[in-house]
C-alpha positions in Angstrom: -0.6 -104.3 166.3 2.0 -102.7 164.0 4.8 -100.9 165.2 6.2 -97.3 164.4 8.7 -97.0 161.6 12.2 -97.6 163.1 14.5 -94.1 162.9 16.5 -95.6 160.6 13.6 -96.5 158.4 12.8 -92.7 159.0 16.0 -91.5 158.2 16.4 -93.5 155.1 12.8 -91.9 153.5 14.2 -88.5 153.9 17.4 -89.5 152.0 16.6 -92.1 149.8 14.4 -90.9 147.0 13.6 -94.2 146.0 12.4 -95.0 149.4 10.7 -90.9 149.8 6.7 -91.7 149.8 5.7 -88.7 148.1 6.4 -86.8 144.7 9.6 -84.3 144.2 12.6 -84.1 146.5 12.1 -84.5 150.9 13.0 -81.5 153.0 16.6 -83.1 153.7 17.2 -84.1 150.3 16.4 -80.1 149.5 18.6 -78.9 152.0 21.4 -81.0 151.0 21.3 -80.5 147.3 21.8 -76.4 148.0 24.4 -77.6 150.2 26.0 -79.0 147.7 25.4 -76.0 145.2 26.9 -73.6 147.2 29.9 -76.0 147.9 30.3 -75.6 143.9 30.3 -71.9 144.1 32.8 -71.6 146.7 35.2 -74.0 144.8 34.3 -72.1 141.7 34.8 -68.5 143.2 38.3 -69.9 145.1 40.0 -70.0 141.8 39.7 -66.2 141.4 42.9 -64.7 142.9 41.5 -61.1 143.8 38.1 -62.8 145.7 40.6 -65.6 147.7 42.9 -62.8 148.7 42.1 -62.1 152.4 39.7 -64.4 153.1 41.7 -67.9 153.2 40.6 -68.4 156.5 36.5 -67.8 155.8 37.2 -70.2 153.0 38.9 -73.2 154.7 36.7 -72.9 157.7 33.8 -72.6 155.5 35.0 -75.7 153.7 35.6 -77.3 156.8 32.1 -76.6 157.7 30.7 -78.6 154.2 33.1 -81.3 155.0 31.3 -81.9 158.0 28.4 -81.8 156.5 29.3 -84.3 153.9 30.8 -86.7 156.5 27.5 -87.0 158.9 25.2 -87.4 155.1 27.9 -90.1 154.4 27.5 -92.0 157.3 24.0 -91.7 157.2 23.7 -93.2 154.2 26.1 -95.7 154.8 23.6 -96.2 158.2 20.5 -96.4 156.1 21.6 -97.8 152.7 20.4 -101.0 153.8 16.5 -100.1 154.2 16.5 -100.3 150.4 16.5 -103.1 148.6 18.8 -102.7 145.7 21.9 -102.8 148.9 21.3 -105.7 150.8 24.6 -105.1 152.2 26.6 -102.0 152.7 29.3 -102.7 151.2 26.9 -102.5 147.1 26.3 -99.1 148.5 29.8 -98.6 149.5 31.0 -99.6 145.8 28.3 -97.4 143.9 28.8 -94.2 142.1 27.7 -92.0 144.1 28.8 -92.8 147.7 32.3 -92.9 146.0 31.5 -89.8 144.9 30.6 -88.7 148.3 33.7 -89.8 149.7 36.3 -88.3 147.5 34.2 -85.4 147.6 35.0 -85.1 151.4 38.4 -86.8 151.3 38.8 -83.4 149.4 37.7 -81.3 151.2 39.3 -82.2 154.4 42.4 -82.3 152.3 42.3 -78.7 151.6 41.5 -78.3 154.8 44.8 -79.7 156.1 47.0 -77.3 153.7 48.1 -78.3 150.1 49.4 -75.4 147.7 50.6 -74.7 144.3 49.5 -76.8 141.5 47.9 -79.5 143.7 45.6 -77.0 145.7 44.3 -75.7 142.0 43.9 -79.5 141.6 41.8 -80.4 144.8 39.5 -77.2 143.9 38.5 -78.5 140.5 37.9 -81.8 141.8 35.6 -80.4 144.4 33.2 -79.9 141.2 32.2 -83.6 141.2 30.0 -82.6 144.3 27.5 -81.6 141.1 28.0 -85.4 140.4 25.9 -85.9 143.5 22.7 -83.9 142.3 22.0 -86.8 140.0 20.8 -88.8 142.6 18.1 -85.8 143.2 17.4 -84.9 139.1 15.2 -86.7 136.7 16.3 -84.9 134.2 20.1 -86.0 134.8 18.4 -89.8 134.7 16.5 -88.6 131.4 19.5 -87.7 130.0 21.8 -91.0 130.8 18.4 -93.1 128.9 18.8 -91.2 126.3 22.2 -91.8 125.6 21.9 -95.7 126.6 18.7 -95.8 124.0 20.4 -94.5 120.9 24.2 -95.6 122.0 24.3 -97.3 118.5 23.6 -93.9 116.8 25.7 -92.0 118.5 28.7 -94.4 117.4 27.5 -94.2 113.9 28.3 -90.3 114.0 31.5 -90.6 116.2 32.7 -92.8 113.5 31.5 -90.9 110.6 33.5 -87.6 112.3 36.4 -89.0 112.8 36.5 -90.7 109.4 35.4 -86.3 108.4 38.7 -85.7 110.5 40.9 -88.3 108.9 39.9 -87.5 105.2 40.0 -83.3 105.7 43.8 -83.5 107.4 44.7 -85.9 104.6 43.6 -84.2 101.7 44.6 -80.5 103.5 48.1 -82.3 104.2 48.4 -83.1 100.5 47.3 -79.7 99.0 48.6 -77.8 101.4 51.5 -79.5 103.3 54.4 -77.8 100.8 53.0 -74.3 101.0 52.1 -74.1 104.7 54.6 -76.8 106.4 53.9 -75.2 109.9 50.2 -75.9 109.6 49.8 -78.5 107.2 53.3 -80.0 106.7 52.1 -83.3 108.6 48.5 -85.0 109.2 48.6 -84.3 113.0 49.0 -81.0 112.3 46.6 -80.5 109.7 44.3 -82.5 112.3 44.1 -78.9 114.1 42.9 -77.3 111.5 40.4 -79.8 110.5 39.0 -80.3 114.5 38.7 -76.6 114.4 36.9 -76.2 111.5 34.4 -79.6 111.8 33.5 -78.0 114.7 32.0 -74.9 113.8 35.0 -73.1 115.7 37.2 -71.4 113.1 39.5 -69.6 114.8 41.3 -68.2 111.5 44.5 -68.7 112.6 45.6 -71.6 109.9 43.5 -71.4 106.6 44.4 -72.4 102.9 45.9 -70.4 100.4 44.8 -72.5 97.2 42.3 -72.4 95.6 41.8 -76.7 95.7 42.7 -75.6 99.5 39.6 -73.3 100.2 37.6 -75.9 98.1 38.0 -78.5 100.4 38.0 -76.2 103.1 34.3 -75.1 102.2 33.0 -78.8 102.1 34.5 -79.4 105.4 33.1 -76.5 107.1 29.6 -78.5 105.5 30.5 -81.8 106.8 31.2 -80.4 110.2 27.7 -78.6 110.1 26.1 -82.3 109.5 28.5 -83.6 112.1 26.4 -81.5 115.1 23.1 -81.6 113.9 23.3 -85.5 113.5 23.9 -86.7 117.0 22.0 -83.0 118.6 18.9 -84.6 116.4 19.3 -88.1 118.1 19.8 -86.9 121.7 16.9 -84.5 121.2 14.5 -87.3 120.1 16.3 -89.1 122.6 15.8 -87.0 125.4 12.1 -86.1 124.0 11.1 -90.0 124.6 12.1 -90.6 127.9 11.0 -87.2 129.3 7.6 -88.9 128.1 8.5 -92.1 129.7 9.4 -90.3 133.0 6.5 -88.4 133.2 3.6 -91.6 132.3 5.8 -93.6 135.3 5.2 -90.9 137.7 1.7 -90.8 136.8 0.8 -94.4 136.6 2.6 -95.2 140.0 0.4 -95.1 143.1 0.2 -92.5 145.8 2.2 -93.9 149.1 1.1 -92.9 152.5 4.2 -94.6 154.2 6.3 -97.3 153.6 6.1 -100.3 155.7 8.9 -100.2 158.7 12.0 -103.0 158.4 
């Protein structure tokens, strides 16, 4: 006779979708990932001066509330971590990404809580964002994206090197035909180096240009380099991304339909 799934075993099949027998996200897993969005709101709408202003206490007792939140999903985890069997002990789950995530998240939070002000309260706020950190445990399309960059990791290198030798040639050659008539903006490589990052990326911000005529020339083939520079690696992470969407999607439907799980 085969006994009932252990509450723990229970718990950990709401929050762990590796463990979840059924497609998409469980009803907890939902709950907490708007949690967490909200959470990201707040920290977001904080840092506006004239929406903070007069409601510091609905904010920290708000935040306060999340924290809670966060603490009780943390232990939880930490409870039921060990129904799966990549974390045969707590303390692989403990060490992962994302329950040290979790834990900074509401170290935080709690932290704020507690009063810190000036340019440390700014500080805590913007770390708060790494609560969007924890949604990758919930997206696909987050784990479609880290394949993709892990598949064509080689690639991508190949055009990091190739920009930054674009970057090291352009402020050269703008230090040398320019460096005597603009010193300010091309009396030194590092400073030329603005110029060039500005224009290889597409920015332009017209603030330092050349006033030659060789100047402009080179200008106008780095402005073409720096188009070749995006559209090499956004090709490769499109492909990329393409493929192992496809992947994703022939896993989910070549794996089997699971009533339950058997209980630990």
């Amino acid at each position: 006779m085969s006994h009932p799934p252990s509450l723990r075993h229970r718990l950990a099949q709401q929050l762990d979708p590796q463990l979840y027998p059924h497609q998409g996200l469980s009803l907890l897993n939902l709950l907490i990932a708007w949690v967490i969005l909200f959470g990201i709101v707040l920290a977001i709408l904080q840092t506006e001066p004239s929406i903070r202003q007069g409601h510091e206490r609905w904010f920290r007792l708000t935040e306060l509330a999340l924290a809670s939140i966060f603490l009780l999903e943390y232990l939880a985890r930490t409870w039921t971590c060990v129904e799966n069997d990549a974390y045969t002990q707590r303390w692989r789950y403990l060490l992962s990404f994302f329950a040290l995530a979790d834990l900074l998240a509401i170290i935080v939070a709690f932290s704020v809580y507690f009063g810190h002000g000036g340019v440390l309260l700014r500080l805590l706020l913007l770390i708060r964002i790494l609560r969007l950190a924890r949604l990758g445990r919930f997206s696909t399309a987050l784990d479609c994206i880290a394949q993709a960059i892990r598949s064509r990791a080689y690639e991508l290198l190949i055009s990091a090197i190739f920009a930054l030798l674009s970057l090291l040639i352009s402020s050269t050659l703008l230090y040398l035909v320019e460096g005597q008539l603009q010193p300010e903006a091309f009396g030194s490589i590092p400073r030329a180096a603005w110029w060039a990052v500005a224009t290889l990326t597409t920015v332009g911000y017209g603030d330092v240009y050349p006033v030659t005529v060789l100047g402009r020339v080179l200008a106008g083939f780095t402005a073409i380099a720096g188009i070749c520079i995006i559209a090499i690696p956004t090709g490769i992470l499109a492909s990329a991304f393409s493929d192992a969407l496809q992947e994703a999607k022939q896993r989910q439907h070549s794996l089997p339909k699971r009533t339950d799980l058997p209980p630990r």
